[in-house]
FIZAFI-766856 format. One line per 3 residues: their letters; for each residue x, y, z of C-alpha. Coordinates in steps of 0.001 Angstrom, whole numbers, padded with zeros to 6 digits, always signed. Layout:
<pts>
A> X:Y:Z; ...
</pts>
This chain:
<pts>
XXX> +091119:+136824:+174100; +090444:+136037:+177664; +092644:+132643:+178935
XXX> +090923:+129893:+181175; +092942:+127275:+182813; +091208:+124369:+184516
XXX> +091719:+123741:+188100; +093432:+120270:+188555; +095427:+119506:+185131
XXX> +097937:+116740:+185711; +101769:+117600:+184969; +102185:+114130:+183610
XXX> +100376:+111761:+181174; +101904:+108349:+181502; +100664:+105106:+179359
XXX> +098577:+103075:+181258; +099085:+099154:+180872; +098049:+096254:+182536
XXX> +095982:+097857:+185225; +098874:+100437:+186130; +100241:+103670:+185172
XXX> +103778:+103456:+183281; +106504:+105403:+182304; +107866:+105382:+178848
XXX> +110555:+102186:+179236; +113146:+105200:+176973; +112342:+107574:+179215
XXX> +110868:+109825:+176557; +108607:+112463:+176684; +107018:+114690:+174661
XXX> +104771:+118865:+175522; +101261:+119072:+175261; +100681:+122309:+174375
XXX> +097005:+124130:+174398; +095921:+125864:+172025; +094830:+129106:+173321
XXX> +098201:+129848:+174513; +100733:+127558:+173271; +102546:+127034:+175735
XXX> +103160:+123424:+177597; +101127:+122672:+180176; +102134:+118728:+180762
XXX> +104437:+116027:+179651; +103699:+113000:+178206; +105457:+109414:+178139
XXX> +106125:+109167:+174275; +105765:+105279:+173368; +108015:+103360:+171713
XXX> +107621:+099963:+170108; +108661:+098212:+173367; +106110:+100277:+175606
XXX> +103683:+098945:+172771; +105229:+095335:+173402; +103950:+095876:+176839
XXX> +100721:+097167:+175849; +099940:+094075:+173675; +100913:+091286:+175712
XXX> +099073:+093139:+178775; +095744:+092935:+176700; +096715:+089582:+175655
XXX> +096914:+087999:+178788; +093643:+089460:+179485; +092473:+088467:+176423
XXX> +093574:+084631:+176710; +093752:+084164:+180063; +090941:+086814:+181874
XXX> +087293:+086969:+182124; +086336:+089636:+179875; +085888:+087756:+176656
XXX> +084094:+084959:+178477; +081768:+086817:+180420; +077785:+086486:+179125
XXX> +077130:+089842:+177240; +074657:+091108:+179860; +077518:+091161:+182395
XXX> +079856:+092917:+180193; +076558:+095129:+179508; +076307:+095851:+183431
XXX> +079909:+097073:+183053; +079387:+099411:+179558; +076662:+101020:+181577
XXX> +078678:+101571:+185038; +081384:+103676:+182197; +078066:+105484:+180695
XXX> +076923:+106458:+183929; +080091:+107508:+185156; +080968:+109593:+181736
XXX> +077614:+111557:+182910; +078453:+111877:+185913; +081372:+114239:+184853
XXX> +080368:+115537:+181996; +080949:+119283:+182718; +083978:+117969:+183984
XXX> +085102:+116398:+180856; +083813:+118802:+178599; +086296:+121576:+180851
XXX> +089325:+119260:+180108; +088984:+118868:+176709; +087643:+122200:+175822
XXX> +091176:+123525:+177476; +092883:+120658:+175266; +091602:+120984:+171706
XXX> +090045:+124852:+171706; +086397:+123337:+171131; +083866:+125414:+172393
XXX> +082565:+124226:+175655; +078614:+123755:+174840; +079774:+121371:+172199
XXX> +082666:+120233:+174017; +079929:+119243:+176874; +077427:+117480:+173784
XXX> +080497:+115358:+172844; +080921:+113981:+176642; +077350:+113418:+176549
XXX> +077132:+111637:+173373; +080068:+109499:+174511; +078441:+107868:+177502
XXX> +075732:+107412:+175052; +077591:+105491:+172875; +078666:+103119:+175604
XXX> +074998:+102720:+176887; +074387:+101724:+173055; +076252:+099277:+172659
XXX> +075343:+097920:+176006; +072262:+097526:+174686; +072700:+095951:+171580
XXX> +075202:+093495:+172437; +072458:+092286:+175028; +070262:+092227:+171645
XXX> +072122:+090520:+169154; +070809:+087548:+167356; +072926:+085275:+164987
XXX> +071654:+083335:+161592; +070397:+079508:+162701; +069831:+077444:+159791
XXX> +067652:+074092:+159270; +067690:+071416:+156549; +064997:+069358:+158243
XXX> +065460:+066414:+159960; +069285:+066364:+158448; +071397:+069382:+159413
XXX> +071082:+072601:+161862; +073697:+075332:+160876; +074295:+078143:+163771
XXX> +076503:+081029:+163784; +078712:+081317:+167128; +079952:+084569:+167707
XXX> +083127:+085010:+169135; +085648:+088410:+170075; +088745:+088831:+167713
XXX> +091573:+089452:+169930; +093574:+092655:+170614; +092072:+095747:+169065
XXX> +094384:+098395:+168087; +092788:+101681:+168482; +093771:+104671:+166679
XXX> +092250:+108282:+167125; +092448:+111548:+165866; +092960:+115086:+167918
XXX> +088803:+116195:+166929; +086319:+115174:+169662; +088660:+113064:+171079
XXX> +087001:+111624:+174309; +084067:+110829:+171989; +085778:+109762:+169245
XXX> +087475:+107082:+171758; +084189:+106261:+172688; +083185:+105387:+169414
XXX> +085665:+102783:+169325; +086134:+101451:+172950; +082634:+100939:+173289
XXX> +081924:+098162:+170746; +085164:+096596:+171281; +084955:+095916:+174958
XXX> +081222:+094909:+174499; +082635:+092353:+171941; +084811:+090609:+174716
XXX> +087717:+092093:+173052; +090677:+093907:+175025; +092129:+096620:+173660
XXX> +095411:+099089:+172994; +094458:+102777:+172488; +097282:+105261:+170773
XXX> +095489:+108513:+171230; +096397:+111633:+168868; +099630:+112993:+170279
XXX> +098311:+116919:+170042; +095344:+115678:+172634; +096286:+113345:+175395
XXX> +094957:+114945:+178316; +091208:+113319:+178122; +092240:+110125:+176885
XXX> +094070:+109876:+180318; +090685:+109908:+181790; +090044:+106523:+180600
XXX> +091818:+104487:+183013; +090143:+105609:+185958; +086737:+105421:+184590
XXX> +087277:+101969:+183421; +088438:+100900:+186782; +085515:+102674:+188830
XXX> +083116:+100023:+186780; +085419:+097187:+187170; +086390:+096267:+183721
XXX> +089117:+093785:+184380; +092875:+095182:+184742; +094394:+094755:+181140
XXX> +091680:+094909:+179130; +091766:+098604:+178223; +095188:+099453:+177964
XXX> +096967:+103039:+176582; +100342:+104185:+174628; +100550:+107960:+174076
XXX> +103130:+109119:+171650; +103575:+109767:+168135; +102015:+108147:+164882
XXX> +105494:+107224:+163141; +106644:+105583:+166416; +103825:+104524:+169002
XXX> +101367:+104415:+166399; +103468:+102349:+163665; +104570:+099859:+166073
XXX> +100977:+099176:+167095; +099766:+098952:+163710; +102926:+096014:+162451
XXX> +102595:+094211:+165812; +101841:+090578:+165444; +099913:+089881:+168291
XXX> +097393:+092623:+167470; +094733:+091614:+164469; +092764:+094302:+163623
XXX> +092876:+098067:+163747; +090617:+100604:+163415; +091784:+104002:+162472
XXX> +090215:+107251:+162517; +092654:+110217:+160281; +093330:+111607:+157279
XXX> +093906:+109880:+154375; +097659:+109846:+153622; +098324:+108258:+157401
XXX> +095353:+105923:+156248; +097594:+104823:+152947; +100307:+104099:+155461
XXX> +098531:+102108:+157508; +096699:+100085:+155149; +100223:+098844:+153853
XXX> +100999:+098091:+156856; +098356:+095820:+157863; +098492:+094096:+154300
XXX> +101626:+092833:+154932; +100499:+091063:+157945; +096558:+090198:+156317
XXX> +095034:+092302:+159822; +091283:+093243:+159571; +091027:+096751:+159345
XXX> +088577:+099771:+159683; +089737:+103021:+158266; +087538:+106506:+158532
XXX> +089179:+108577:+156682; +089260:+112465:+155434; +086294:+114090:+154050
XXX> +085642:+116954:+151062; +081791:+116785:+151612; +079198:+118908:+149368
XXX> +076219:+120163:+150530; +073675:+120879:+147161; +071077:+123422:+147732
XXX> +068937:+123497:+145033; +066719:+126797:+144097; +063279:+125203:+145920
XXX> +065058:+124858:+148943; +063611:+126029:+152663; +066655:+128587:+152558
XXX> +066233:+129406:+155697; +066562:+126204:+157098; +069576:+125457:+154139
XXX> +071571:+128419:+155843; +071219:+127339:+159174; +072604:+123783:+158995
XXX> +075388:+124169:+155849; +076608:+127004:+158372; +076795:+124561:+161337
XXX> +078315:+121899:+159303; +080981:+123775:+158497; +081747:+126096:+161112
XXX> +080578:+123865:+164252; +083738:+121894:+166048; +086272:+124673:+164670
XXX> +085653:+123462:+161070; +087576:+120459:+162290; +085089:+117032:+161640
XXX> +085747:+115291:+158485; +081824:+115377:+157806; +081785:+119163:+157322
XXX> +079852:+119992:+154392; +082853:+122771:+152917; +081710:+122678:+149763
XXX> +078390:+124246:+149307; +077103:+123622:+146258; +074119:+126296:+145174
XXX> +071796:+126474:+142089; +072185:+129736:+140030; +068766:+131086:+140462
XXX> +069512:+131458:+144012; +072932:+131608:+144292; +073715:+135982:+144471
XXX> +071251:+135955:+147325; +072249:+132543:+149594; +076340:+134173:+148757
XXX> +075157:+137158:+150561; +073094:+135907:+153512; +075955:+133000:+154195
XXX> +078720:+135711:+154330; +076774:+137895:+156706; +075802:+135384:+158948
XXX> +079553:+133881:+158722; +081521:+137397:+160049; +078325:+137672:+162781
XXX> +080024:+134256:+164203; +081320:+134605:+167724; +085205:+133823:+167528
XXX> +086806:+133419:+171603; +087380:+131798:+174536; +086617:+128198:+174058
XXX> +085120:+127813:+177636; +082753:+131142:+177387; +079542:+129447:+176671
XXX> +078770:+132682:+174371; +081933:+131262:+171915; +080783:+129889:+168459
XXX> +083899:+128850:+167252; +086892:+128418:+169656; +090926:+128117:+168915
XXX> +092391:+125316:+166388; +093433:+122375:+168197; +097636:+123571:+167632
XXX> +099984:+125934:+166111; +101387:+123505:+163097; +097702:+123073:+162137
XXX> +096526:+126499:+162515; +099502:+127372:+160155; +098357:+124582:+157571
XXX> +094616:+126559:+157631; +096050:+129770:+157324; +097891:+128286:+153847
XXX> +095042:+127396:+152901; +093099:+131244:+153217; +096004:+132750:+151551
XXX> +095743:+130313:+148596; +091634:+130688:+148715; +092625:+134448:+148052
XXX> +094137:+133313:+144927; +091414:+130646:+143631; +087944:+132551:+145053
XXX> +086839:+135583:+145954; +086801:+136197:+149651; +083517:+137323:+151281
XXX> +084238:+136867:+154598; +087147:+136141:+157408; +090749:+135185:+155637
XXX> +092794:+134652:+158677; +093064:+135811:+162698; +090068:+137535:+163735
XXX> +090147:+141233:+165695; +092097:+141365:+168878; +093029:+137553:+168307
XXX> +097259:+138108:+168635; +097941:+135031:+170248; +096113:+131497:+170204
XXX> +095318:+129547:+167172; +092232:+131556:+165898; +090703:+131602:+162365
XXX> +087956:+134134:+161500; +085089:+131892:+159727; +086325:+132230:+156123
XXX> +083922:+132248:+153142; +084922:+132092:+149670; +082511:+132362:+146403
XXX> +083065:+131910:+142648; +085139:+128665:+143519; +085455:+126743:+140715
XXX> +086188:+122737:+140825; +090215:+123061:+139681; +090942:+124875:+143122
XXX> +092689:+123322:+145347; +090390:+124659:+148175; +087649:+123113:+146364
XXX> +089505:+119576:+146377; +091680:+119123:+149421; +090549:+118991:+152868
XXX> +091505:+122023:+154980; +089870:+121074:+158185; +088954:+124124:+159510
XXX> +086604:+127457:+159501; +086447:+127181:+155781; +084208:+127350:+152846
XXX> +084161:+126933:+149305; +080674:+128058:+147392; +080166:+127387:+143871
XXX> +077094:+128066:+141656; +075526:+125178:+139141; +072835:+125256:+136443
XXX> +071615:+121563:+136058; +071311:+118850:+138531; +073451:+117106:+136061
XXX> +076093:+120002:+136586; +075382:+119367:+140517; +076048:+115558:+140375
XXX> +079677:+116247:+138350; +080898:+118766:+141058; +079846:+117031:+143961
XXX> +081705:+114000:+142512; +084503:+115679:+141298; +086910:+115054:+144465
XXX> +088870:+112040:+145641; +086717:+112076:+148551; +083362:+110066:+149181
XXX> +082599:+110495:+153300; +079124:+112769:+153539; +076774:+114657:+151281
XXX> +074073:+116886:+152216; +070725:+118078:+149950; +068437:+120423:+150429
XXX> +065194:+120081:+148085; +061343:+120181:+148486; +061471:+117538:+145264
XXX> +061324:+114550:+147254; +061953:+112329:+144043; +064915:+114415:+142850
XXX> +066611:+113879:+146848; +066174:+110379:+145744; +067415:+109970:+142897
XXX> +070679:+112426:+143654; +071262:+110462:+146941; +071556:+107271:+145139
XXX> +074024:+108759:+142735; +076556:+110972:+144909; +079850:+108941:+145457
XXX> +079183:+109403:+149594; +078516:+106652:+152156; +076166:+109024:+154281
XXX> +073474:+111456:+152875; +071509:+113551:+154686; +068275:+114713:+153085
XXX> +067148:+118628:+154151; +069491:+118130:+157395; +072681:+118557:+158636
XXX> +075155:+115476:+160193; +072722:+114087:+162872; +073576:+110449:+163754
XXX> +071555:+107710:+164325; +073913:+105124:+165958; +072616:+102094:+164449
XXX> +073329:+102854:+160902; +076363:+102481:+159280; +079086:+104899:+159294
XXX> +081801:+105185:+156536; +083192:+106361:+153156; +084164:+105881:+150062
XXX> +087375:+106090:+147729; +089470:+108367:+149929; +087480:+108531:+152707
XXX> +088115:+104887:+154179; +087456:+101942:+154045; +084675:+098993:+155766
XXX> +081904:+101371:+158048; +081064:+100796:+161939; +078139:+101689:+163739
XXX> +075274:+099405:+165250; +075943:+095910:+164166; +078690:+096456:+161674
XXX> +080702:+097670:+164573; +080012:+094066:+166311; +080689:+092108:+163253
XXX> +083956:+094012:+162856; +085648:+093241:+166550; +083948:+089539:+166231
XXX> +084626:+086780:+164262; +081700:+085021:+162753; +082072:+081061:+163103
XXX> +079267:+078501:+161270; +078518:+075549:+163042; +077258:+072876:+161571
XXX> +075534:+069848:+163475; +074165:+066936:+161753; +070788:+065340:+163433
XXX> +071297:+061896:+161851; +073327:+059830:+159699; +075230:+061265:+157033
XXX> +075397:+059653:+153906; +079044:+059745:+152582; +081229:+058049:+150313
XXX> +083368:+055512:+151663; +086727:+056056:+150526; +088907:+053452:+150923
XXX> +086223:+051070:+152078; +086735:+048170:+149419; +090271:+046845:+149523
XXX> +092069:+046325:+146229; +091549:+043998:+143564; +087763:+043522:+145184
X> +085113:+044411:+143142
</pts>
C-alpha cells in the first residue's frame, strides 16, 4: 500500500481559547498517529481540567459580556454563511487533511467537507426562519414565547467524520447565540484545528468558539462536571455515554447523547434486489464500516436468502481496499492501531459464531497500516456476539428469517435502537414494520440519506433526546413564556380586609 503525506501538516496542535492559540498550562502532550503508517506525525497539547477552566470562562465572558448572543439572528446568519463559504472554499483541502488523519477514503472524505459547510448554511437559514408559539385569550391575556441561547455548550465528538461531525454541532449552537467549548476525539485532532482560523476569517467574535484537545477521562471529564457549562452534547459509544450521563445528573445539565448503533437492514423476498445489494453494501462498508448508522446486520427472508448470501459476498471481496487518498479506494485504513486490533477480535470471534464468506482480517499486500478486508459472515444467528455488539468496522452479520414476525424479533433483539433499513415493494407492510422496529430513523427501500430538518436520534442504547432542524434549536435555547395581560386582572385580594372586619 502506497503512502501519501499532505504537504503542510502542522507539528503542533495547541487548544485554542479565547481568540488565541494555547499551550497545555501542564505542559502535556500527547502523538497523533495516522493510520496508514502509524507512526506520529504531530503533537498535541493534552488538556487538563485547568486548560478546560480556561476554556469555560473564555466562552463565558463571551457569552455574558460579548455580542454574539445578542446579535439579531440574520447577523449571526451573515456569519454561519461566511464559515459555509469558506468550508467550500477548501474543501479538497479539508478532505486531504482528514483523509491523511482518519484513513477515510478521499471521495467521501471530500462529501463530508461538503456536507459540513452545508450544515452551517442550514442552520443559517433556519435560525433566520424560526417562529415561536404567540397565544391570545381575547381582550384579556397575550402569551409569547421568547427565545433565548443557553449558555456554554460543551461539545463532544467522536474520531468518524470528524470535521463534519463538528459541524453538526457547532453549527446550531453558534446560530443559537450560544458560545461554545469543543473536546475533539483525541485519535483525530488535526481537522478540528482547522476551526479556529475559519471562524476568525468570518469574524465570529474571539471566545465564542473555543477548543481543548486531549483525552476523554481527563479533558473530556472535566468539561462534562464543570459548573459553568450547562449542557452537553455528545456524540460516542455507549459505555462513555453511561459515564457521561452520570455525570451531568449530578449537576441536572441538559444533555444530548448519540450514541452506538447495531442497525438491521430487512430485505424481504419482493425486494428490488438489485437496488437492496447496492445500498446494504454501502451502509456497511462506506466510511471504513465506521458510522454508527451502518446497517451490519442484514436481515434476509429465506426464499431469497442462498442467492442475496452469494451475490453480497462476491460483490464484498470485489471491494477496492488502499490508499485512502487514491480516488479509486473503496474502503481506506481504520482510523488507529488499538481500534483496528478491537475489529480484528471481532473477525476471529465471527469465525467462531458464522460462517465466513468473505474477508476475515488484512487484505493482500496490506503488511502495515490498519486495513480490514470487507468481512462477510452468514448463518449468524441472534446469540452471537457479532450479531449484538457494535464492531464498527468492515463487518457484516447476515441472517435468514421466515415470517415478518420472525423479522420484527431479530431486528429488535439488540440493546440498540439508532437506524433500520427495509427493503419491500409492499408499501403497507414498510408501514406497518417501520412503526414497530425499536429505531429512531427508518429508511424505506434506501440507504442513510439525511434530510437535515428531521430529527436525528436513538433509542435505548443508542442515546438519548435527537437534534436536527428545530430540535437542534430548541436544544441550545431555552424556551421562556411570556405572559402580558391587556387589562385588569381580576384577583383575590389577600389581605385586603383587616381583622375583626367583616
Amino acid at each position: 500500500m502506497t503512502h501519501y503525506v499532505p504537504d503542510g501538516l502542522p507539528s503542533e496542535l495547541k487548544h485554542y481559547i479565547g481568540g488565541e492559540p494555547a499551550d497545555s498550562v501542564s505542559g502535556k502532550t500527547f502523538d497523533v498517529l495516522d493510520p496508514v503508517s502509524n507512526t506520529p506525525y504531530a503533537t498535541a497539547a493534552a488538556g487538563q481540567a485547568e486548560d478546560v477552566d480556561r476554556a469555560v470562562a473564555a466562552a463565558r465572558t463571551a457569552f455574558t459580556g460579548g455580542p454574539w448572543p445578542r446579535m439579531p439572528p440574520r447577523a449571526r446568519a451573515r456569519v454561519l454563511n461566511k464559515i459555509a463559504d469558506a468550508v467550500e472554499a477548501q474543501d479538497a483541502r479539508l478532505a486531504e487533511l482528514e483523509t491523511f488523519d482518519t484513513g477515510l477514503p478521499i471521495t467521501q472524505a471530500l462529501g463530508q467537507a461538503q456536507r459540513a459547510a452545508e450544515n452551517f448554511r442550514f442552520f443559517a437559514d433556519l435560525v433566520v426562519a424560526q417562529a415561536d408559539d404567540t397565544y391570545q385569550v381575547p381582550g384579556r391575556q397575550v402569551n409569547y414565547v421568547h427565545r433565548k441561547p443557553v449558555g456554554v455548550a460543551g461539545l463532544i465528538t467522536p474520531w468518524n467524520t470528524p470535521f463534519m461531525l463538528e459541524s453538526w454541532k457547532l453549527a446550531p449552537a453558534l446560530a443559537s447565540g450560544c458560545t461554545v467549548v469543543l473536546k475533539p476525539a483525541e485519535f483525530t485532532p488535526l481537522s478540528a484545528s482547522l476551526w479556529a482560523g475559519i471562524f476568525a476569517g468570518a469574524g465570529l467574535p474571539p471566545g465564542v468558539f473555543n477548543l481543548v484537545n486531549g483525552y476523554g477521562e481527563e479533558a473530556g471529564d472535566a468539561l462534562v462536571k464543570h459548573r459553568g457549562v450547562p449542557l452537553i452534547s455528545f456524540t460516542g459509544e455507549t459505555t462513555t455515554g453511561r459515564t457521561i450521563y452520570r455525570h451531568c445528573a449530578a449537576h441536572l445539565k441538559g444533555m444530548s447523547m448519540e450514541l452506538g448503533g447495531k442497525s438491521p437492514a430487512i430485505v424481504f423476498a419482493d425486494a428490488d434486489l438489485d437496488a437492496a445489494l447496492d445500498s446494504t453494501l454501502f451502509g456497511v462498508f462506506s466510511l471504513n464500516g465506521e458510522r454508527c448508522t451502518a446497517g451490519s446486520r442484514i436481515l434476509v427472508e429465506r426464499p431469497i436468502y442462498a442467492e442475496f448470501c452469494a451475490r453480497y459476498a462476491e460483490r464484498a471481496a470485489n471491494i477496492v481496499v488502499g490508499d485512502p487518498h487514491d480516488p479509486a479506494t473503496e474502503v481506506g485504513a481504520l482510523v488507529h492501531p488499538e481500534h483496528h486490533a478491537k475489529v480484528l477480535r471481532y473477525i476471529e470471534l465471527g469465525k467462531t459464531e458464522g460462517r465466513l464468506l468473505a474477508g476475515g482480517g488484512r487484505p493482500p499486500g496490506a503488511d502495515r497500516g490498519n486495513y480490514v478486508a470487507p468481512t462477510v459472515f452468514a448463518d449468524v444467528p441472534p446469540t452471537a456476539r457479532i450479531f449484538q455488539e457494535e464492531i464498527f468496522g468492515p463487518v457484516v452479520a447476515l441472517t435468514p428469517f421466515d415470517t415478518d414476525e420472525e423479522a420484527l424479533a431479530l431486528a429488535n433483539d439488540v440493546q440498540y435502537g439508532l437506524a433500520a433499513y427495509l427493503w419491500t415493494a409492499d408499501l403497507r407492510r414498510a408501514h406497518t414494520f417501520a412503526h414497530s422496529v425499536e429505531a429512531g430513523m427508518v429508511w424505506l427501500n434506501s440507504h442513510n440519506v439525511r434530510d437535515l430538518r428531521t430529527p436525528f436520534g436513538g433509542v435505548k442504547a443508542s442515546g438519548l433526546g435527537q437534534e436536527g432542524g428545530y430540535r437542534s434549536l430548541d436544544f441550545y435555547t431555552h424556551q421562556q413564556a411570556i405572559h402580558v395581560s391587556l387589562g385588569p386582572v381580576p384577583t383575590p385580594r389577600f389581605g385586603a380586609v383587616r381583622k375583626g372586619q367583616s
